[in-house]
matplotlib code that plots the C-alpha trace (Angstrom):
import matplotlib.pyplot as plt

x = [29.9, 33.3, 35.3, 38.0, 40.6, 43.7, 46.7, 49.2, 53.3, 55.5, 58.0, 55.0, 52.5, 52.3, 52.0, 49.3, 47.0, 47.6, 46.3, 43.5, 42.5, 43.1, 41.0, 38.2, 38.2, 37.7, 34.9, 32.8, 33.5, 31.7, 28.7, 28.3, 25.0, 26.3, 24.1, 21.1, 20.7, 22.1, 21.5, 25.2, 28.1, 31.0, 34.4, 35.2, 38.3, 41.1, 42.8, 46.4, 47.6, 50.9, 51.7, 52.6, 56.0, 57.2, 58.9, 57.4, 54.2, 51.4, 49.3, 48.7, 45.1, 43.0, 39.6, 37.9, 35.3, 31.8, 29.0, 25.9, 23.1, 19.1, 16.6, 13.2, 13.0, 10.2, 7.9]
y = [194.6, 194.7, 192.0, 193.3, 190.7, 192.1, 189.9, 190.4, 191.6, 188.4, 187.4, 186.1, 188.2, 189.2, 185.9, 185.0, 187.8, 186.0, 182.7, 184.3, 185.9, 182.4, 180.4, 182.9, 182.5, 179.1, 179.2, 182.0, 179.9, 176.6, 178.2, 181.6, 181.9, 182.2, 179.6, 180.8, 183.9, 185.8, 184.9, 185.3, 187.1, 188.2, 189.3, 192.8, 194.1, 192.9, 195.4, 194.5, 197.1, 196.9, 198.2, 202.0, 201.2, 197.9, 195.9, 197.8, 195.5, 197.0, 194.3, 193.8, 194.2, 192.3, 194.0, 191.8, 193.7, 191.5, 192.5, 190.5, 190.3, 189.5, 189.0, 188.7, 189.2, 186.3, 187.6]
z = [239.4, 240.6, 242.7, 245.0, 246.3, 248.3, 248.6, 251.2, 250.0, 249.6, 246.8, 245.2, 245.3, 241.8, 240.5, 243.0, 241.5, 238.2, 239.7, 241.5, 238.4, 236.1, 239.0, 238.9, 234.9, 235.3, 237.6, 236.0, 232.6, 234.6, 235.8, 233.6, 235.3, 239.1, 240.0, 238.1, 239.3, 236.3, 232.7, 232.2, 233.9, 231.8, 232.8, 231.1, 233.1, 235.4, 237.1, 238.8, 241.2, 242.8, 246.3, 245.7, 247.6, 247.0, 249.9, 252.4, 253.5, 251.7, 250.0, 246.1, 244.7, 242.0, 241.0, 238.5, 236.5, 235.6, 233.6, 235.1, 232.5, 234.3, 231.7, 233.1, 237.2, 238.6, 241.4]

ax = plt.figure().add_subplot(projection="3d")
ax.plot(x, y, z, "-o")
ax.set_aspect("equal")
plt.show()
């Protein structure tokens, strides 16, 4: 499963996808089970991609990579 977040060109954009990507950490680590509708979620990738002209208004991009395991589907 892959999580797409776009963040909008500003002197601080790169460091925001950092943050995103640290809060998101956090959260998966607090409830690996997404509520108990997985047996666990896992992070595998994180992707940062940078506008492909900087200064010109296009917006940064965080895709976070998970790897959802379901053991056992009830009826």
């Amino acid at each position: 499963m892959a999580i797409s977040f776009s963040i909008p060109e500003t002197a601080d954009s790169e460091l925001s996808c950092y943050a995103y990507a640290n809060a998101f950490s956090i959260v998966l680590g607090e409830d690996i089970t997404l509520g108990g509708v997985a047996d666990s979620a896992v992070i595998t990738n994180k992707k940062y991609v940078p506008p492909k002209k900087l200064n010109c208004g296009m917006e940064w991009e965080l895709i976070i990579t998970l790897r959802v395991t379901v053991e056992g589907m009830s009826k």
